[in-house]
C-alpha positions in Angstrom: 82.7 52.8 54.6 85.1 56.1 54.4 88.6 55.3 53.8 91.7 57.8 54.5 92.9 59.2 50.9 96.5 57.2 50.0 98.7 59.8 51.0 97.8 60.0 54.5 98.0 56.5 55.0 101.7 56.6 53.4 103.1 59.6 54.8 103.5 61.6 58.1 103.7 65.0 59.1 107.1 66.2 61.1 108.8 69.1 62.3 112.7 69.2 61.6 114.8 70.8 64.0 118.5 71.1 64.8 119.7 68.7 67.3 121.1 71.4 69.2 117.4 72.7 69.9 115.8 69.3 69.8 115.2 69.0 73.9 113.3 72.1 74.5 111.3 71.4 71.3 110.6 67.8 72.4 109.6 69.2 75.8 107.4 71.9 74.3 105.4 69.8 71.4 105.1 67.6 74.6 103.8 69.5 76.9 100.9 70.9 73.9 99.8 67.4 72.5 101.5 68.2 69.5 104.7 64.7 69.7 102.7 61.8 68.4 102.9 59.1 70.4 103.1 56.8 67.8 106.4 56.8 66.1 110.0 57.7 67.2 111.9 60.5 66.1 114.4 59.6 63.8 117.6 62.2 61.8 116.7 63.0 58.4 118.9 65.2 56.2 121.0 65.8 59.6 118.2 67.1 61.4 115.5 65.4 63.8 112.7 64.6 62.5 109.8 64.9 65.6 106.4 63.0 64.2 103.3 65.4 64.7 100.2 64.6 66.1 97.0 64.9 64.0 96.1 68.7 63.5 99.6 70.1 65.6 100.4 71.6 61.8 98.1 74.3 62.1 99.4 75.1 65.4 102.4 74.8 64.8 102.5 77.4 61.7 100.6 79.9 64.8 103.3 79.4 66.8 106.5 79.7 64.5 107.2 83.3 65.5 107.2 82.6 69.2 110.4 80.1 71.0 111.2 77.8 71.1 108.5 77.0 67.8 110.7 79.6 65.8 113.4 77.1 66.1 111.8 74.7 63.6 113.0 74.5 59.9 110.6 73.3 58.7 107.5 70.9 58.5 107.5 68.4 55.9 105.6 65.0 55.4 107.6 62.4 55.0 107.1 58.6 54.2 105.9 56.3 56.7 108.5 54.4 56.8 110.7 56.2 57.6 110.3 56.3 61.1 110.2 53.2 63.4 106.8 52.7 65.5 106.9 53.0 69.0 106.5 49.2 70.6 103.9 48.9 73.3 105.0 48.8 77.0 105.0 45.3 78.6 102.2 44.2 80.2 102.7 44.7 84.2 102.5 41.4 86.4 100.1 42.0 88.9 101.1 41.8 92.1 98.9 40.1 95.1 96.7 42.9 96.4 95.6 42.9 100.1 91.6 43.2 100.4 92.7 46.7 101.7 94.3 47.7 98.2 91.9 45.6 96.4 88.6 47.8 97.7 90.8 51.2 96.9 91.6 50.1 93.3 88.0 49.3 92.6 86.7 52.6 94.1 85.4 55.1 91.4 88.7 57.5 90.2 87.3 61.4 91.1 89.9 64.5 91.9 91.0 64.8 95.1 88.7 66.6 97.8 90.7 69.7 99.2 89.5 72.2 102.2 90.3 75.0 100.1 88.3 74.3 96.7 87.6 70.8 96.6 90.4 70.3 94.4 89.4 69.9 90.8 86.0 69.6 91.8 83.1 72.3 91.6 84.0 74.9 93.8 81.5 74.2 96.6 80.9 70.5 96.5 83.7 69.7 99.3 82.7 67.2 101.4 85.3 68.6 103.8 83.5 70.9 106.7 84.4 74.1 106.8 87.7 75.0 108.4 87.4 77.2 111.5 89.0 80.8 111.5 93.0 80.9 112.2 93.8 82.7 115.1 96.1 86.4 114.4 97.9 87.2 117.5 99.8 90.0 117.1 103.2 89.5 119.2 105.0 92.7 119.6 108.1 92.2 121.5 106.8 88.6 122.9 109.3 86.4 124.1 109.4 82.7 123.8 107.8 81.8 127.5 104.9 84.3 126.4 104.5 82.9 122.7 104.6 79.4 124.7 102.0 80.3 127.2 99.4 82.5 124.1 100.0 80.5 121.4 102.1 76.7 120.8 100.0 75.6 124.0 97.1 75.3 122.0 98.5 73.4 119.0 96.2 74.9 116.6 97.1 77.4 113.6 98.0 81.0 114.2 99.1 83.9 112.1 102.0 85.4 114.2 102.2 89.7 113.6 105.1 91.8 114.5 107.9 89.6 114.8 111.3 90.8 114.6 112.4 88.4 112.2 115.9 90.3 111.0 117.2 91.3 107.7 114.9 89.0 105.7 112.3 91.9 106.0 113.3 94.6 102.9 116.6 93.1 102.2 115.7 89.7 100.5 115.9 91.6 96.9 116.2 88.7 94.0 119.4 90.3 93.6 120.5 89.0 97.3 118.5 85.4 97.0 120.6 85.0 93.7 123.9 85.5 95.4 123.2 83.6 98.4 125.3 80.5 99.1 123.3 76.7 98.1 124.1 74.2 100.1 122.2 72.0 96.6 124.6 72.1 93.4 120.9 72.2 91.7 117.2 72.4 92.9 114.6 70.2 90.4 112.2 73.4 88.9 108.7 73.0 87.4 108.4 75.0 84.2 105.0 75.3 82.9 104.1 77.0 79.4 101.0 78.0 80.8 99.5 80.0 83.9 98.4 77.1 86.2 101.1 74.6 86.8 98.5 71.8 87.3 99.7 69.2 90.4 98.5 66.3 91.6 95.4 66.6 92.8 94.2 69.2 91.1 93.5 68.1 87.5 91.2 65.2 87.0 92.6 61.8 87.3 94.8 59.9 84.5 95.4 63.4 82.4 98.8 64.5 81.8 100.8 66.9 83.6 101.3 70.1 82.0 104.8 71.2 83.5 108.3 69.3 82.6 110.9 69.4 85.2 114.6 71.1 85.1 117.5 71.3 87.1 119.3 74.4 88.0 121.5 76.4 90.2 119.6 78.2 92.8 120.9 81.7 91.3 119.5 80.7 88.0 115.8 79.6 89.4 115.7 83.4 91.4 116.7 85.1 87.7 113.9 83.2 85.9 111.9 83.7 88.5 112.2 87.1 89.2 111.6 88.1 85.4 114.9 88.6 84.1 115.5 85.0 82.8 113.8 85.6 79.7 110.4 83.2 80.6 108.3 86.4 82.0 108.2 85.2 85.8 107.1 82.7 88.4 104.4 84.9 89.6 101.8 87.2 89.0 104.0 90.3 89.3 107.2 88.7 87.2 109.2 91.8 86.7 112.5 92.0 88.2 111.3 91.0 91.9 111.3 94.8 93.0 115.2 94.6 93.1 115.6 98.0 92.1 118.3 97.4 89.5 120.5 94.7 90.6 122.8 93.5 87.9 121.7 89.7 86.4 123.7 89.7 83.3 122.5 88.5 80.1 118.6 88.0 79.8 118.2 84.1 79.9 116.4 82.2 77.1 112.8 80.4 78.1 113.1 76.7 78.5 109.8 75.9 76.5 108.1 79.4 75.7 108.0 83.2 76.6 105.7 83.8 79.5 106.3 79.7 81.3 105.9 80.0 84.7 108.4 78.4 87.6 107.6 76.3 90.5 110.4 75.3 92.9 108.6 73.0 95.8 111.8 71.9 97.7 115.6 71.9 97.7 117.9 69.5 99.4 120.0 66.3 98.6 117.2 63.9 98.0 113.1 66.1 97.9 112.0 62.7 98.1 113.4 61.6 101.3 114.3 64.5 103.0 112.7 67.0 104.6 113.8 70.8 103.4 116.2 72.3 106.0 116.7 75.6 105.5 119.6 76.6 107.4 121.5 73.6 106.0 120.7 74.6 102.8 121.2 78.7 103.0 123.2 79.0 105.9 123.6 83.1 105.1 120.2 83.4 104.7 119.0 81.6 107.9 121.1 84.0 109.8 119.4 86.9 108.3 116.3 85.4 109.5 114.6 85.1 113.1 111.7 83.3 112.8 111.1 82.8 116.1 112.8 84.4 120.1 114.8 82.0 121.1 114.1 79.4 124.0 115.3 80.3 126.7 117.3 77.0 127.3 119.0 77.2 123.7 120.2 81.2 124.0 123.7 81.4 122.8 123.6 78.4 120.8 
């Protein structure tokens, strides 16, 4: 039978890092499999001493030119001991299902279908028919009665062309986002060190997400965002959001990694409970915008 040598059975490999930095490191060894699971961080020689999974040295010693990996001091193995083991979690008490519950937690676990990929299934497998064309109706200078009449009537999905809809169009800049008023002190952000933030629904079941959250100003998700916070953009274009020079200030250090991508879903008091409002939320804003004519029973409201 093959036995671990002594000295791996004794001693355990960490990363030390300042405590000032020891958040976004937790959050990025974290989000890479490379925080054992095992043992709790503990201070050693005034630093915190992370535990390291089996193999994250290597990747580690990869990554130490890149933040927030350059932040480590060092990685050391350390005695055992020294840190305390992680307890296991309770055991639940298992609450009375109904027969309704019962049949769904004994059906087989499998991604969730989607209409527009199946989720993380094979890309064709949906059992979903296929969705009919959306209708493009191209509106011109339609009033409300006419949009009414062509379009709401049929309470199906439509792609609406032509709209006035103010001075959204051209003169949203990230620049103008950024300095808009929130009604939010702070919006809850994804920030994922890779690509493909991946949500519910679309990575297989009982795998980790690979995104942390983080709260925020408003102005400060735009910045990140738009490529000037120092993470390399929410989107495929990152840059500067076609601002044409407006004045961020100082470039903005990543929360986990150069190149993490942003996700902001929702703002309000409570994204669990309440719906987004966006006037609420950016009054300034919603009066640059006209979505819609007005009815003619709210004009001059």
């Amino acid at each position: 039978q093959h036995t671990r040598p002594l000295r791996e059975m004794s001693d355990v490999a960490v990363a030390l890092v300042p405590a000032a930095s020891a958040k976004a490191l937790k959050d990025a060894l974290k989000v890479r499999g490379w925080l054992s699971t095992a043992r709790r961080p503990a201070m050693v020689g005034g630093r915190i001493a992370f535990p390291l999974a089996d193999g994250a040295e290597d990747a580690i010693a990869l990554a130490a030119s890149t933040p927030p990996f350059c932040d480590i001091e060092a990685v050391e193995r350390i005695a055992t001991d020294a840190l305390a083991v992680k307890k296991a979690p309770p055991p639940q008490k298992q609450k009375p299902h109904s027969a309704h519950k019962a049949r769904v937690a004994a059906a087989p676990t499998r991604a969730q279908e989607r209409s527009f990929g199946g989720g993380a299934a094979i890309r064709g497998s949906s059992m979903l028919p296929p969705a009919a064309a959306v209708q493009r109706v191209e509106c011109g200078d339609a009033d409300y009665e006419w949009l009414q009449r062509q379009v709401f009537s049929g309470r199906r999905p439509a792609v609406l062309s032509g709209l006035p809809l103010g001075e959204c169009v051209g003169g949203w800049s990230a620049d103008r986002l950024a300095r808009a008023h929130c009604a939010s002190p702070s919006v809850s952000v994804h920030v994922c060190a890779s690509s493909t933030v991946d949500l519910a629904g679309h990575r297989p079941a009982n795998t980790p997400r690979n995104f942390v959250f983080r709260s925020m100003p408003f102005a400060e998700a735009v910045r990140r965002c738009s490529g000037s916070g120092g993470g390399g953009g929410g989107g495929d274009g990152g840059g500067d959001g076609g601002d044409g020079g407006g004045d961020f200030g100082p470039i903005l250090e990543p929360l986990l990694n150069a190149g993490e991508r942003y996700y902001l879903r929702s703002v309000g008091g409570d994204t669990r409970k309440e719906a987004a409002d966006f006037p609420r939320t950016f009054p300034d804003l919603a009066r640059e915008c006209n979505l819609l004519p007005p009815r003619p029973d709210k004009e001059g409201d």
